[in-house]
N, C-alpha and C positions, 0 to 999 in steps of 0.2 A: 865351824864357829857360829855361823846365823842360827843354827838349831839350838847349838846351846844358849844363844841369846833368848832365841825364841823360849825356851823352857825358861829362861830364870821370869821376862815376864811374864810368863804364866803361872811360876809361883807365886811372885809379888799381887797378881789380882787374886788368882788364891787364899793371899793373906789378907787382903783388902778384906775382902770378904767374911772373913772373922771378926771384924770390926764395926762395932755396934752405938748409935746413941742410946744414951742410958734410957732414953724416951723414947722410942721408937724402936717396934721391935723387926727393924730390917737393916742389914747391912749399908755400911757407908757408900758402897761400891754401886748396890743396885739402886740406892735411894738419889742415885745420880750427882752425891757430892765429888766426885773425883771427876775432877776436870783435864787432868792431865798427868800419864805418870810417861817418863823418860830415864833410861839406862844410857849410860853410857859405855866407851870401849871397858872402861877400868871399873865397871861394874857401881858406878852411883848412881845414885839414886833422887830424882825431881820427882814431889809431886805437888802439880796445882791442886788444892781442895777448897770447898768452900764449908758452908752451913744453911741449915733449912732459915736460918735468922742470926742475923750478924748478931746478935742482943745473947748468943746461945749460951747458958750456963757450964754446958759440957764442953765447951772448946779444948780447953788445956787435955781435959782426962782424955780428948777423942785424936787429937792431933798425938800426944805421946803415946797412945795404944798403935797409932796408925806406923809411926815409927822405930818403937820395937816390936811388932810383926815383922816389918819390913825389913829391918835390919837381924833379923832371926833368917832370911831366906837364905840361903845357902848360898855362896860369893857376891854378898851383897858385899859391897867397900865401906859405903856411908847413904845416908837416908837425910835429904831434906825436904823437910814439909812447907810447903806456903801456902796461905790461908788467901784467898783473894776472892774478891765479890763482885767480881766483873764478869762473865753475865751474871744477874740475880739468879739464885737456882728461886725454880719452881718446879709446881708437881712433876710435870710431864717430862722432866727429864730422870725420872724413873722408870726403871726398867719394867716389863710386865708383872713378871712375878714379883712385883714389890707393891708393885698396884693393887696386885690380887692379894697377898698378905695384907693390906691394909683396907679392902672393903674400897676401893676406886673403882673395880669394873662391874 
C-alpha cells in the first residue's frame, strides 16, 4: 500500500511539473510555488500553492492547469487547489535547475 502511495505522489509532482506560467519559462513545481501537496487514504488530493505576485494575471489559467494534471494521475479521487501567501514566495525558494534556467547562478 505505502509504495503505491508512494508512486501516485510521484506522479502528481510529475504533473506538477508540466505546469507552467505563461511568463516564466520554468515549471510551477521548481519555481518553488508549491507549498504543499497532500494525498489522502481515498486518494485526494491538497495542494498549497502560491504566486511569484499576488497581483498575478495567470492565477485562474495556472491554478486550473494545475488541477486537471492532477486530476489526470491515475487514482487521483479529487484535486483541491489553495492559493495562499503565507510565506511570501521569493526567489530562493527555487529549485537549482530553475535558477539556472533563468540566468540566477
Amino acid at each position: 500500500m505505502e509504495n503505491e502511495f508512494l508512486q501516485t505522489e510521484e506522479a502528481i509532482i510529475a504533473a506538477l511539473k508540466t505546469v507552467y506560467d505563461p511568463e516564466i519559462p520554468v515549471n510551477v513545481y521548481d519555481l518553488g510555488l508549491i507549498y504543499r501537496v497532500d494525498v489522502d487514504e481515498a486518494k485526494n488530493v491538497q495542494i498549497d500553492m502560491t504566486l511569484t505576485a499576488p497581483n498575478c494575471p495567470a492565477a485562474d489559467f495556472i491554478t486550473l492547469d494545475i488541477r486537471m494534471k492532477v486530476e489526470a494521475v491515475e487514482g487521483v479521487a479529487s484535486v483541491q487547489v489553495n492559493l495562499v501567501f503565507e510565506p511570501e514566495w521569493h526567489r530562493d525558494m527555487m529549485s537549482e535547475e530553475a535558477k539556472l534556467e533563468l540566468g540566477l547562478l
